[in-house]
mmCIF file of the C-alpha atoms, coordinates in Angstrom:
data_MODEL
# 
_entry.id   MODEL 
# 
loop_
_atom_site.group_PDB 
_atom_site.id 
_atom_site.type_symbol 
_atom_site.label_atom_id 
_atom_site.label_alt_id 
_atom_site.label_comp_id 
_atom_site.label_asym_id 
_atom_site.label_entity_id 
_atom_site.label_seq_id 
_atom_site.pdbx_PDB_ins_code 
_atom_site.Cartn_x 
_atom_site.Cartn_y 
_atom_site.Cartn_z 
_atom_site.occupancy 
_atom_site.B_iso_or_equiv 
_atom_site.pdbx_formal_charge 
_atom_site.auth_seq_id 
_atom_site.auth_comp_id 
_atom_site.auth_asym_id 
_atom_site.auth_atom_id 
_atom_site.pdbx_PDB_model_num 
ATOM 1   C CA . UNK A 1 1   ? -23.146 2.010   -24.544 1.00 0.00 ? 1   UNK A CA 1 
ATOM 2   C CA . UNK A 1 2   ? -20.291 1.706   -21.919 1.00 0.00 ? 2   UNK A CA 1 
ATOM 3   C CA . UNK A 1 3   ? -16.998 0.280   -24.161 1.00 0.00 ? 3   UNK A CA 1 
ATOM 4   C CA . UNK A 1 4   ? -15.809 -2.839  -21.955 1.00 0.00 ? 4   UNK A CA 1 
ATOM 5   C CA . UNK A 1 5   ? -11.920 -3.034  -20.954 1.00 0.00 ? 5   UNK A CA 1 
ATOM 6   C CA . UNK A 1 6   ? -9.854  -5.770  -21.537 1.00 0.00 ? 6   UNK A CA 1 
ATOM 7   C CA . UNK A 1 7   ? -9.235  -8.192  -18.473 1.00 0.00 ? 7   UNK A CA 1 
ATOM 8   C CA . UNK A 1 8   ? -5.324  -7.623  -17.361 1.00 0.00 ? 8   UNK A CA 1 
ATOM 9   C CA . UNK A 1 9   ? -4.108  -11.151 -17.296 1.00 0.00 ? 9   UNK A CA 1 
ATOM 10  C CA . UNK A 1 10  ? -1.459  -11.337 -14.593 1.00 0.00 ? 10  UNK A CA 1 
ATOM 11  C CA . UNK A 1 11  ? 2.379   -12.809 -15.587 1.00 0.00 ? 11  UNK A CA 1 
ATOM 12  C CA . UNK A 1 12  ? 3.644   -12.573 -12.097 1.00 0.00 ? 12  UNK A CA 1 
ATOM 13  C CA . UNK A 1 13  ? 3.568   -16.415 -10.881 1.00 0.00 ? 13  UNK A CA 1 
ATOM 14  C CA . UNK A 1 14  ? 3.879   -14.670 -7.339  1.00 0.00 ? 14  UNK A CA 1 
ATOM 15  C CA . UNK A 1 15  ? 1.050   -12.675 -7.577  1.00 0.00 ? 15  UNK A CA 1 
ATOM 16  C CA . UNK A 1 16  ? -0.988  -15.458 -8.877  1.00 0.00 ? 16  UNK A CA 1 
ATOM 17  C CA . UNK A 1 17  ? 0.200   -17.721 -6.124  1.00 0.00 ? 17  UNK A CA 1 
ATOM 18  C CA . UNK A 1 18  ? -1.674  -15.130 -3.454  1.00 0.00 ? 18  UNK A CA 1 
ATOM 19  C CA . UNK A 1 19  ? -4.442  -14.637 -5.178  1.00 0.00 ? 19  UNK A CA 1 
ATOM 20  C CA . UNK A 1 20  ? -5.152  -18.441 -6.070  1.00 0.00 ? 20  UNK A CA 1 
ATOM 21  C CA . UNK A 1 21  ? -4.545  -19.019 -2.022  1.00 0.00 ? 21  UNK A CA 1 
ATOM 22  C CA . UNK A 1 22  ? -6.662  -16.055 -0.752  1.00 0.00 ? 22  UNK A CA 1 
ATOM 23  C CA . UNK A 1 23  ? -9.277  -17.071 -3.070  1.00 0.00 ? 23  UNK A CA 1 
ATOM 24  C CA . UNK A 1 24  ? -8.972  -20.713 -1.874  1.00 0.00 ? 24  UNK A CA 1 
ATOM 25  C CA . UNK A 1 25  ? -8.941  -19.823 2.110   1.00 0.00 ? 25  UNK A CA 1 
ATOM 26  C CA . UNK A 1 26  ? -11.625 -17.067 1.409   1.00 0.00 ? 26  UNK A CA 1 
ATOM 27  C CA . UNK A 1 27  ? -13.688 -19.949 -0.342  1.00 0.00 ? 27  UNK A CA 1 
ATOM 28  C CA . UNK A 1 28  ? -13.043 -22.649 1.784   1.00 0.00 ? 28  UNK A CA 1 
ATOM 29  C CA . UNK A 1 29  ? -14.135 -20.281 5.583   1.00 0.00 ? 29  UNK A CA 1 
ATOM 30  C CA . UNK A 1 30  ? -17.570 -19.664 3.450   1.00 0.00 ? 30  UNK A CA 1 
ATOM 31  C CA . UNK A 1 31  ? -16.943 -16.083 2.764   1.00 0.00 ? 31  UNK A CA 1 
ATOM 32  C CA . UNK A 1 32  ? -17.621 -13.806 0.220   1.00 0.00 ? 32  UNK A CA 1 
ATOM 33  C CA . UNK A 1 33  ? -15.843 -11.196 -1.001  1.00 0.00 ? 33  UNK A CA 1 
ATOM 34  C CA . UNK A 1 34  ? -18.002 -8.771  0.121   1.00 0.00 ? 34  UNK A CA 1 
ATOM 35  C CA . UNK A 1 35  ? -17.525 -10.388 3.361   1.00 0.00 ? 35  UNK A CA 1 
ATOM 36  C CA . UNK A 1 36  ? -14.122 -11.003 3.853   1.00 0.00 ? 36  UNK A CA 1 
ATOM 37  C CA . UNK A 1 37  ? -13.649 -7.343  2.468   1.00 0.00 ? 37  UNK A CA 1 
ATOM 38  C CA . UNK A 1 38  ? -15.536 -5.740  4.926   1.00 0.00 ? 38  UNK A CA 1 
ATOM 39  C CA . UNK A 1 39  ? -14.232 -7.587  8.230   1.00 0.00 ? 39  UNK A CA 1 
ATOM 40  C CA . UNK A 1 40  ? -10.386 -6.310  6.781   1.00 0.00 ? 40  UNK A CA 1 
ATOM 41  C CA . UNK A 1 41  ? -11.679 -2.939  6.209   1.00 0.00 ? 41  UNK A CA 1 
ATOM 42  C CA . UNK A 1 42  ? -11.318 -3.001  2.501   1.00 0.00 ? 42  UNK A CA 1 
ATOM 43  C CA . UNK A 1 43  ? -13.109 -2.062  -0.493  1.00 0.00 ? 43  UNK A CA 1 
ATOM 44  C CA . UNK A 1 44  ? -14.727 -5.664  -2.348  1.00 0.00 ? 44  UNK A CA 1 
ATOM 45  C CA . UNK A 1 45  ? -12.507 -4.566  -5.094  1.00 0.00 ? 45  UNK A CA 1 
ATOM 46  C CA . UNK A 1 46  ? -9.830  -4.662  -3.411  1.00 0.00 ? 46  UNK A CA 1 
ATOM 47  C CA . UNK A 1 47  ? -10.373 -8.536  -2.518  1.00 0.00 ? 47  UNK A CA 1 
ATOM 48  C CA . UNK A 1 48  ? -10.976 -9.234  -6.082  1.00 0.00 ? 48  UNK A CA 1 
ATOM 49  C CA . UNK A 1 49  ? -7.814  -7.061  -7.257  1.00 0.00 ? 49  UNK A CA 1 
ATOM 50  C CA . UNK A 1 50  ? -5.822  -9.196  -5.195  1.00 0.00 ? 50  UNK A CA 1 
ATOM 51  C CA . UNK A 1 51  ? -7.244  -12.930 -6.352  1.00 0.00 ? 51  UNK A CA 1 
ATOM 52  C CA . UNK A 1 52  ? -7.016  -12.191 -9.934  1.00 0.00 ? 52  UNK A CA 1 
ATOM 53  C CA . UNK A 1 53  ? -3.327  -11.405 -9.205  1.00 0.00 ? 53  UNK A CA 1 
ATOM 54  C CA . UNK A 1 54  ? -3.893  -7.557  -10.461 1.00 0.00 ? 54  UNK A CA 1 
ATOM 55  C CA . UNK A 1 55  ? -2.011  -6.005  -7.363  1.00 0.00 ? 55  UNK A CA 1 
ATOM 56  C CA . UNK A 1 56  ? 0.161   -7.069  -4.684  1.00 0.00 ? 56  UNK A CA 1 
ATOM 57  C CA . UNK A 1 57  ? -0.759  -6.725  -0.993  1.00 0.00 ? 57  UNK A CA 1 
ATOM 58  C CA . UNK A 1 58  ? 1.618   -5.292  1.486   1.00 0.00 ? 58  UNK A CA 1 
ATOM 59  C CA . UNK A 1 59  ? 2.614   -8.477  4.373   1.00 0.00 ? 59  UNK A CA 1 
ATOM 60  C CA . UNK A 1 60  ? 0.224   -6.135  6.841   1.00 0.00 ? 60  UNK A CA 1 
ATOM 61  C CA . UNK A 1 61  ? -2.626  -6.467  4.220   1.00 0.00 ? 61  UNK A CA 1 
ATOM 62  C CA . UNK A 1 62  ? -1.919  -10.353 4.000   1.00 0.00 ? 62  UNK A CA 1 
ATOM 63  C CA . UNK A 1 63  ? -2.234  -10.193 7.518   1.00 0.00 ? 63  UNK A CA 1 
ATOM 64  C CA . UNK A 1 64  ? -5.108  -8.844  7.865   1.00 0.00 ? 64  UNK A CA 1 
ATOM 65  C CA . UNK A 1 65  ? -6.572  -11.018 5.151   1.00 0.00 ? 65  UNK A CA 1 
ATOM 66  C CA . UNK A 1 66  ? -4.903  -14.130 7.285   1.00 0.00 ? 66  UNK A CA 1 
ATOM 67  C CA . UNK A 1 67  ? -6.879  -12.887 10.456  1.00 0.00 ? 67  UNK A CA 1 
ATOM 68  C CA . UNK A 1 68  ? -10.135 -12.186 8.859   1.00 0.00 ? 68  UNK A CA 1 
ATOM 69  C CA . UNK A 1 69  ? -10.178 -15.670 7.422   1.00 0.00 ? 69  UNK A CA 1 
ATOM 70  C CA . UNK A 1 70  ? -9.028  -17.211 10.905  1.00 0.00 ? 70  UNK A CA 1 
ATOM 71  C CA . UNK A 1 71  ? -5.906  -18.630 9.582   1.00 0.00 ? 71  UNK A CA 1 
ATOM 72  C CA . UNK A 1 72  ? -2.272  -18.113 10.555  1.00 0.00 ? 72  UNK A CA 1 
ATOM 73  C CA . UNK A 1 73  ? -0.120  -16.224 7.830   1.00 0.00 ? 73  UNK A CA 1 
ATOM 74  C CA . UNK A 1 74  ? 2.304   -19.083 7.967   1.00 0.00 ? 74  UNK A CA 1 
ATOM 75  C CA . UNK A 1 75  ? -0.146  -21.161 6.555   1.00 0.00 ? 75  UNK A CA 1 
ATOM 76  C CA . UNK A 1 76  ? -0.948  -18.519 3.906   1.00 0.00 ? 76  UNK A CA 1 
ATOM 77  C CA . UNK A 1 77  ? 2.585   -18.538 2.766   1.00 0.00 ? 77  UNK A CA 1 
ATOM 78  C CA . UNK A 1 78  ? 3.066   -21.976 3.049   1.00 0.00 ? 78  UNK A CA 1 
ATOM 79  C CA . UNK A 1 79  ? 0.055   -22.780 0.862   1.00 0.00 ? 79  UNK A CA 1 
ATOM 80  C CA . UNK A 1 80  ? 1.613   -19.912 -2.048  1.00 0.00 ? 80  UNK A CA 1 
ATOM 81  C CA . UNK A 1 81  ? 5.115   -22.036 -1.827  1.00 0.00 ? 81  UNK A CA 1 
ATOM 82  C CA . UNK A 1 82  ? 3.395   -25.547 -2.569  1.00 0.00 ? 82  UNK A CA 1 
ATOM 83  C CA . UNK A 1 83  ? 0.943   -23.347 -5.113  1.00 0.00 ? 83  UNK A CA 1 
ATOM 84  C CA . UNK A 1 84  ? 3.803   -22.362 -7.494  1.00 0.00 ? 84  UNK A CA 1 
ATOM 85  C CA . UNK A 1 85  ? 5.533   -25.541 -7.055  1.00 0.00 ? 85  UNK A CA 1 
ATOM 86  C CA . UNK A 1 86  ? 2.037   -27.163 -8.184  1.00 0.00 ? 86  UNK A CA 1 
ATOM 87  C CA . UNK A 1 87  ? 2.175   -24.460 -11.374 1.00 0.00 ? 87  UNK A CA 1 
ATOM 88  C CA . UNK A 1 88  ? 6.113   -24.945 -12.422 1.00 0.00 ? 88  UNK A CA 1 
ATOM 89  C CA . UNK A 1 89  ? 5.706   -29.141 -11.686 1.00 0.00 ? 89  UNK A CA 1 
ATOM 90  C CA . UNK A 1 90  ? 2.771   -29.045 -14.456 1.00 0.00 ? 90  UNK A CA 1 
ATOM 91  C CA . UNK A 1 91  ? 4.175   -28.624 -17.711 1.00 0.00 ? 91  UNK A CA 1 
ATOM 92  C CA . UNK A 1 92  ? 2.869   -26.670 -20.097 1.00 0.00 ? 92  UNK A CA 1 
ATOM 93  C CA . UNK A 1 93  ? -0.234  -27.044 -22.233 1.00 0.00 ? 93  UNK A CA 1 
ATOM 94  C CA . UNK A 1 94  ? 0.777   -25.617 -25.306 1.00 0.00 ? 94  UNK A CA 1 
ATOM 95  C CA . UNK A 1 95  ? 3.244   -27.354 -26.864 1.00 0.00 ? 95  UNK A CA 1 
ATOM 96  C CA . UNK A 1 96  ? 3.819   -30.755 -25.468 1.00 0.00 ? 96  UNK A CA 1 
ATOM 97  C CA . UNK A 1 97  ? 1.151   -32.544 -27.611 1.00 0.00 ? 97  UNK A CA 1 
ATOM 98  C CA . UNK A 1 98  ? 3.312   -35.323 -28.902 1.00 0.00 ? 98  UNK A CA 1 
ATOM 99  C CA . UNK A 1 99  ? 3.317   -34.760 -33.021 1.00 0.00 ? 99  UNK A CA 1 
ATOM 100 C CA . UNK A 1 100 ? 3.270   -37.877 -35.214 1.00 0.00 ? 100 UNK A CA 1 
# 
């Protein structure tokens, strides 16, 4: 029996911010990964590296990504900026239950 690996929960706000918007876009033109993946050139694992925030993409990946999915990469970007002002507006869950 194969031992499973422990999901690698990303930190980096940025790097969540670009995969939460690639996922979104990808999502939203009615593509798969599988799809999207192979009209970039890339691996499917690649696609799903970069929405669960796991690796960074170089600007000329993004790109690529951006034309695939018919969209400009302005809009990409613009999308991550409002994403992680979305994440840092919402406070946190953990401790802000009011205690009595």
């Amino acid at each position: 029996m194969q031992r499973r690996h422990k999901q690698i929960q990303p930190t980096d706000l940025k790097m969540r911010a670009i995969g939460a918007v690639v996922r979104e876009f990808r999502e939203r033109a009615g593509h798969s990964q599988e799809r999207l993946s192979g009209e970039c050139g890339f691996d499917r694992t690649y696609i799903s590296r970069v929405e669960r925030g796991i690796i960074n993409p170089t600007v000329g990946r993004l790109w690529q990504i951006a034309d695939a999915l018919e969209t400009p990469l302005s809009q990409l970007a613009k999308r991550m900026e409002l994403w992680i002002a979305d994440q840092v507006r919402v406070p946190s869950r953990r401790g802000d239950a009011k205690r009595t």
